[in-house]
Chimera marker file (.cmm) of the C-alpha trace (Angstrom):
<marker_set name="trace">
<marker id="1" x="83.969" y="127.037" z="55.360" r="1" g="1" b="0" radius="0.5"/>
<marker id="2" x="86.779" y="128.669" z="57.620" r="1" g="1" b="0" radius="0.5"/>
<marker id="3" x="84.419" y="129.296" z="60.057" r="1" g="1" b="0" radius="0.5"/>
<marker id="4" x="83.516" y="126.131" z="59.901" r="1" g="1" b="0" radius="0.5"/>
<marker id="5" x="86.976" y="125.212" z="60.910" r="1" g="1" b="0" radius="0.5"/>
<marker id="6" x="87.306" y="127.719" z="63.842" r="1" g="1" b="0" radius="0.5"/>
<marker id="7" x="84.349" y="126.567" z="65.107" r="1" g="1" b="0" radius="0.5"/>
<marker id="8" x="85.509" y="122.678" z="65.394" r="1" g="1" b="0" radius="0.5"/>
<marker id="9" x="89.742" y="123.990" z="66.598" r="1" g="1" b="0" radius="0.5"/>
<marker id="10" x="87.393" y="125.453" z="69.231" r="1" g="1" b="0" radius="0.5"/>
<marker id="11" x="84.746" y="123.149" z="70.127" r="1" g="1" b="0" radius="0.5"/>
<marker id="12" x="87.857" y="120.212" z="70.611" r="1" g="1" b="0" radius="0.5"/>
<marker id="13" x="89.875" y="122.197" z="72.832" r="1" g="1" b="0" radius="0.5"/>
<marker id="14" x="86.659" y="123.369" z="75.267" r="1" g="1" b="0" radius="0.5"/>
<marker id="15" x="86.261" y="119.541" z="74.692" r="1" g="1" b="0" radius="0.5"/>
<marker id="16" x="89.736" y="118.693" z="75.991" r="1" g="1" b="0" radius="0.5"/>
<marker id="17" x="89.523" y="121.303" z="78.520" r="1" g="1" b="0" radius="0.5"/>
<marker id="18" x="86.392" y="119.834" z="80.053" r="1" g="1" b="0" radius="0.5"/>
<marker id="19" x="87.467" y="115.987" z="79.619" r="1" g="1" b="0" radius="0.5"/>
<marker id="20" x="90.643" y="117.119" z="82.018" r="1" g="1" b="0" radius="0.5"/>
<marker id="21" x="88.381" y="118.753" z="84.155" r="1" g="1" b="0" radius="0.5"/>
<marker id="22" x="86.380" y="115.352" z="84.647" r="1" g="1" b="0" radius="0.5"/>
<marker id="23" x="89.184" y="113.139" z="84.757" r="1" g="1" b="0" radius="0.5"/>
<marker id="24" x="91.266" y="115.487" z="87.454" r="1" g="1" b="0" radius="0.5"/>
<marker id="25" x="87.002" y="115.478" z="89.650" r="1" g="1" b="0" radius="0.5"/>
<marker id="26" x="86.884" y="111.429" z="89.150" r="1" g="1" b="0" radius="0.5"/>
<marker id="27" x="90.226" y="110.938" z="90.442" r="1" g="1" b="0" radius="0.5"/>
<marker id="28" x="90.163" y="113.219" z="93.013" r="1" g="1" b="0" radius="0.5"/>
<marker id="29" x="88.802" y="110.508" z="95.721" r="1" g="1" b="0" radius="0.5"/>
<marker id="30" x="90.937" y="108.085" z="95.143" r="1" g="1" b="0" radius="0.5"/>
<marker id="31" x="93.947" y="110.228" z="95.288" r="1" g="1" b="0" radius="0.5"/>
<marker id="32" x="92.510" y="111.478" z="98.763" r="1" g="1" b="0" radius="0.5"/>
<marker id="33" x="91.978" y="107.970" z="99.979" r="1" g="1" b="0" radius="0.5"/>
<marker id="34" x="96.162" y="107.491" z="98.576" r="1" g="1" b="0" radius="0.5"/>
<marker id="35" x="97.340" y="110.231" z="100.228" r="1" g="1" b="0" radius="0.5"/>
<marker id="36" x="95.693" y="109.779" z="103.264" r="1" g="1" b="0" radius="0.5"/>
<marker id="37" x="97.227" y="106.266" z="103.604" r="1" g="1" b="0" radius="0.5"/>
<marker id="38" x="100.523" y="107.570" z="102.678" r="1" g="1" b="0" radius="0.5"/>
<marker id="39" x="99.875" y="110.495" z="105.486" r="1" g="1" b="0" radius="0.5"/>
<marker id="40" x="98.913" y="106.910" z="108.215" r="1" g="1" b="0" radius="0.5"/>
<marker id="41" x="101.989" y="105.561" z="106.952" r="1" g="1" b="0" radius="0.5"/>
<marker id="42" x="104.523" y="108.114" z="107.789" r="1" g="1" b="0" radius="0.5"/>
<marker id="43" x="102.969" y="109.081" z="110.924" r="1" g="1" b="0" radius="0.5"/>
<marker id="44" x="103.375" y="105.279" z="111.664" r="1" g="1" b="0" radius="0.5"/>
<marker id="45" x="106.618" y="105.994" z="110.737" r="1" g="1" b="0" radius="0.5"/>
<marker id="46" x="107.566" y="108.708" z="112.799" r="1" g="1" b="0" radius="0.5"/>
<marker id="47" x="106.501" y="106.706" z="116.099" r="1" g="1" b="0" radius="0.5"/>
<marker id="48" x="108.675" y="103.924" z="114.701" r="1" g="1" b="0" radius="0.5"/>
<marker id="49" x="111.803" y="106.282" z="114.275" r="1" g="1" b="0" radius="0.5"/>
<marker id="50" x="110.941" y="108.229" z="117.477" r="1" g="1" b="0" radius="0.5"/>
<marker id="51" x="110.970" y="104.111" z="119.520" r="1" g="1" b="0" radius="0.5"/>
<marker id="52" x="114.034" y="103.612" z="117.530" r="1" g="1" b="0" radius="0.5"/>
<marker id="53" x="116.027" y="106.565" z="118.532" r="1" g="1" b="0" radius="0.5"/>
<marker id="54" x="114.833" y="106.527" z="122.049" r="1" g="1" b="0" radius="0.5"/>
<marker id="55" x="115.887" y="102.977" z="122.375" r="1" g="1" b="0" radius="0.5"/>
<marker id="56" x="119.264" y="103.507" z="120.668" r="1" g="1" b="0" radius="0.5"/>
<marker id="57" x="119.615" y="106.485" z="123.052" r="1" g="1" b="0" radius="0.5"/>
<marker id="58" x="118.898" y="105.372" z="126.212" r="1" g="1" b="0" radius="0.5"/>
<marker id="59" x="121.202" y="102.410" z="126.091" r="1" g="1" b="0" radius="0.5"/>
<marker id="60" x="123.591" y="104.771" z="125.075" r="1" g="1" b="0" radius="0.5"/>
<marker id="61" x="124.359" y="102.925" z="121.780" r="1" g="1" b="0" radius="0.5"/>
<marker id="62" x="123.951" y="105.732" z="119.230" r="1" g="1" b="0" radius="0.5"/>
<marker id="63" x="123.273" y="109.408" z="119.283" r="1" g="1" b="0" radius="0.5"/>
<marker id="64" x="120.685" y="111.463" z="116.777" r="1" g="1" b="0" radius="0.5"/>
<marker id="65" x="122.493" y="112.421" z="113.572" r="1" g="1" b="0" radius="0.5"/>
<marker id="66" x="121.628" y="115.683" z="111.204" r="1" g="1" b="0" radius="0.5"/>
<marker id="67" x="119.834" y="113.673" z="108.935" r="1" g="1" b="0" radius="0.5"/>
<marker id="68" x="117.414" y="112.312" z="111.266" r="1" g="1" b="0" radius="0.5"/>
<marker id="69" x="116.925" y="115.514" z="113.746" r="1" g="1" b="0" radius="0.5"/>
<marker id="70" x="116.432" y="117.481" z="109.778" r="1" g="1" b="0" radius="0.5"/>
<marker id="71" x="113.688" y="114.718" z="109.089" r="1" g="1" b="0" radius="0.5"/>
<marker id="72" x="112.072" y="114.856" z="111.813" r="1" g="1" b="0" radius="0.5"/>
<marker id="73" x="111.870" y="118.684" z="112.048" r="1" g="1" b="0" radius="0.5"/>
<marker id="74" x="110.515" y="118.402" z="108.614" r="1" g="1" b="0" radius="0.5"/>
<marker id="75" x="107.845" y="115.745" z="109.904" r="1" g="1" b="0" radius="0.5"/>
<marker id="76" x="107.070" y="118.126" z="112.602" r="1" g="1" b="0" radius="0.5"/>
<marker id="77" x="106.458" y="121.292" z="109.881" r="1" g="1" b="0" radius="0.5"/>
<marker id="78" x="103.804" y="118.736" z="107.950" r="1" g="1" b="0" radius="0.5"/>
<marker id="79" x="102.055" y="118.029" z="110.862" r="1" g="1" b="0" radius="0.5"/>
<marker id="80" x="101.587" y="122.001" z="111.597" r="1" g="1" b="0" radius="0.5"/>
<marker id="81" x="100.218" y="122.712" z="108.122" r="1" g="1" b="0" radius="0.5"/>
<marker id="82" x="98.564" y="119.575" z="107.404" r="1" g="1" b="0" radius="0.5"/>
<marker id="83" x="94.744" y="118.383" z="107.653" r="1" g="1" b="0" radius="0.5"/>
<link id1="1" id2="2" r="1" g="1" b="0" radius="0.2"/>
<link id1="2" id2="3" r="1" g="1" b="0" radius="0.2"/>
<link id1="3" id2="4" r="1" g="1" b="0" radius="0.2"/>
<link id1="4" id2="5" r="1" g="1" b="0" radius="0.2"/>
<link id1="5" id2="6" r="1" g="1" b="0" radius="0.2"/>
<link id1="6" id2="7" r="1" g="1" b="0" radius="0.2"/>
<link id1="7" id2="8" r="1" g="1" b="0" radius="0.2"/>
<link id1="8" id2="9" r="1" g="1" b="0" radius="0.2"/>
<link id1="9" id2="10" r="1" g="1" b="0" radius="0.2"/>
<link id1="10" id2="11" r="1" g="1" b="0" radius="0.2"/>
<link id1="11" id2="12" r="1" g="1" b="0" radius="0.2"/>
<link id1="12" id2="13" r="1" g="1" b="0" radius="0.2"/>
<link id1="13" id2="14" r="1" g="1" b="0" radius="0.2"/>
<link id1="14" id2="15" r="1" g="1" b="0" radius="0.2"/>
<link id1="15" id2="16" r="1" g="1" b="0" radius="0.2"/>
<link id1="16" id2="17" r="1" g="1" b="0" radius="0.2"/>
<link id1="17" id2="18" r="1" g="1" b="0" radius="0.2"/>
<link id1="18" id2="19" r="1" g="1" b="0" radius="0.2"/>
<link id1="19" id2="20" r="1" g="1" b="0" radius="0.2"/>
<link id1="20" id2="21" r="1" g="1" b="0" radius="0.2"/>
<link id1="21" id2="22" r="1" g="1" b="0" radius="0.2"/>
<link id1="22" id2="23" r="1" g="1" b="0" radius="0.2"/>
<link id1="23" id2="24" r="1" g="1" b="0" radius="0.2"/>
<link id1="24" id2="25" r="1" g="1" b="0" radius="0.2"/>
<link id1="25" id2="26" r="1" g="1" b="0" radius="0.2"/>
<link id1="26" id2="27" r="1" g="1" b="0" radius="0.2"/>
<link id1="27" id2="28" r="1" g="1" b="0" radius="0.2"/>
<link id1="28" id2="29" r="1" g="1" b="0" radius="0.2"/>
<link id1="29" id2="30" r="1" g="1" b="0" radius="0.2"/>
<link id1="30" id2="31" r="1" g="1" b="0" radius="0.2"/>
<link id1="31" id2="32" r="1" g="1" b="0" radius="0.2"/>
<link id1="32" id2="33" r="1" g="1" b="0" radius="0.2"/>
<link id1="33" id2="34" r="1" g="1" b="0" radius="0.2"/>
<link id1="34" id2="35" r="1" g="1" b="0" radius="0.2"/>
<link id1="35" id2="36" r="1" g="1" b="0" radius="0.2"/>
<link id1="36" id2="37" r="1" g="1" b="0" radius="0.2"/>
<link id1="37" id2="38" r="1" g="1" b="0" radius="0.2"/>
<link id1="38" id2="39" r="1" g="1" b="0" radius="0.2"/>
<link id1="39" id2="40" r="1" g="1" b="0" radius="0.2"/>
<link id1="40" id2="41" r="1" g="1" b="0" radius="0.2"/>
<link id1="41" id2="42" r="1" g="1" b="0" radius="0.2"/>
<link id1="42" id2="43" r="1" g="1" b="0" radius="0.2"/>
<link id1="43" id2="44" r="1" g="1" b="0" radius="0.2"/>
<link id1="44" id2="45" r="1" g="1" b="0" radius="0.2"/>
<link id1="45" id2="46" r="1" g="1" b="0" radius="0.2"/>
<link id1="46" id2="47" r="1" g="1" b="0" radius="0.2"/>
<link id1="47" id2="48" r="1" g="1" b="0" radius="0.2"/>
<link id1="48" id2="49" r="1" g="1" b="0" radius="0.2"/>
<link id1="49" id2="50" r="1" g="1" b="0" radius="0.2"/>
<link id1="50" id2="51" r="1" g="1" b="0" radius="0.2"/>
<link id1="51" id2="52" r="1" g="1" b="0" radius="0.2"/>
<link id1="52" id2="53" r="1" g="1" b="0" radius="0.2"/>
<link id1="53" id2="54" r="1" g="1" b="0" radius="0.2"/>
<link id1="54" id2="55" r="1" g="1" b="0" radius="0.2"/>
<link id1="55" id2="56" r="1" g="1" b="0" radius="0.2"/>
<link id1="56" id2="57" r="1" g="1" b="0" radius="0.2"/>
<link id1="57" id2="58" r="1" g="1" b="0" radius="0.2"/>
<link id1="58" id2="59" r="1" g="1" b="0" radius="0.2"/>
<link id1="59" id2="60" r="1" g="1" b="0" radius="0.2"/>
<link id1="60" id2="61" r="1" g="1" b="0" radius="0.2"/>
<link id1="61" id2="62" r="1" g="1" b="0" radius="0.2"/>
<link id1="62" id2="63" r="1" g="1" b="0" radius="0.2"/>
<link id1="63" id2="64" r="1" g="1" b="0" radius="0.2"/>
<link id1="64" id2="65" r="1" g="1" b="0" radius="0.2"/>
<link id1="65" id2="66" r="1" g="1" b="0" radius="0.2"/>
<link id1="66" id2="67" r="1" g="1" b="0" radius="0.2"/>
<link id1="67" id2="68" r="1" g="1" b="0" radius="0.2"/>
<link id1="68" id2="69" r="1" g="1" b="0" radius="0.2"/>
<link id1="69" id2="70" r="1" g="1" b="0" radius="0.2"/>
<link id1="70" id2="71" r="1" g="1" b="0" radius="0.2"/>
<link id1="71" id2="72" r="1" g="1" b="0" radius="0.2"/>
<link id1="72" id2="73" r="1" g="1" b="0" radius="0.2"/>
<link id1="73" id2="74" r="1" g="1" b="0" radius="0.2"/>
<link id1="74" id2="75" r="1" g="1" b="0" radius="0.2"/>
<link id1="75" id2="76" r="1" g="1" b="0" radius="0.2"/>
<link id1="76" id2="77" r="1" g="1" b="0" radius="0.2"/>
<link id1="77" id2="78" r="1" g="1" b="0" radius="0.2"/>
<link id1="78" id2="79" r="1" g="1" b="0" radius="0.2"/>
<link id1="79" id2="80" r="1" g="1" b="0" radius="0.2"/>
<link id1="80" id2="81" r="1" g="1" b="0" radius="0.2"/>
<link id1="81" id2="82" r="1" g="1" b="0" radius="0.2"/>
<link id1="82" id2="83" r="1" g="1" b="0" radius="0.2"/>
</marker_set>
């Protein structure tokens, strides 16, 4: 009757194993699909910083700061290792 026991503690965890497996394969399009909108959105994003900053600039308003020459470096690093 231990066995018996064993047997089941085993059969639910290759159970659980495999349900995760199936869950992570179903939702593995529509998180593509989500990341690839985020990935359209902050490209869009970039070109509206880049208009931004080249507006500010050439009127001679504002200058680049850190933050936004560290983000867009950062940007630029994603674009070189992604898709």
């Amino acid at each position: 009757m231990e066995a018996l026991g064993v047997i089941w503690e085993d059969a639910k965890s290759l159970f659980s194993f495999a349900n995760a497996q199936v869950a992570y394969v179903y939702k593995l399009q529509k998180n593509l699909e989500s990341l690839n909108k985020k990935w359209n959105d902050l490209q869009n994003m970039e070109k509206d910083v880049l208009t931004a900053i080249d507006r500010a600039e050439s009127t001679g308003v504002m200058k680049r700061t850190d933050e936004v020459i560290g983000w867009l470096q950062k940007f630029q690093k994603l674009q070189e290792v992604s898709f």
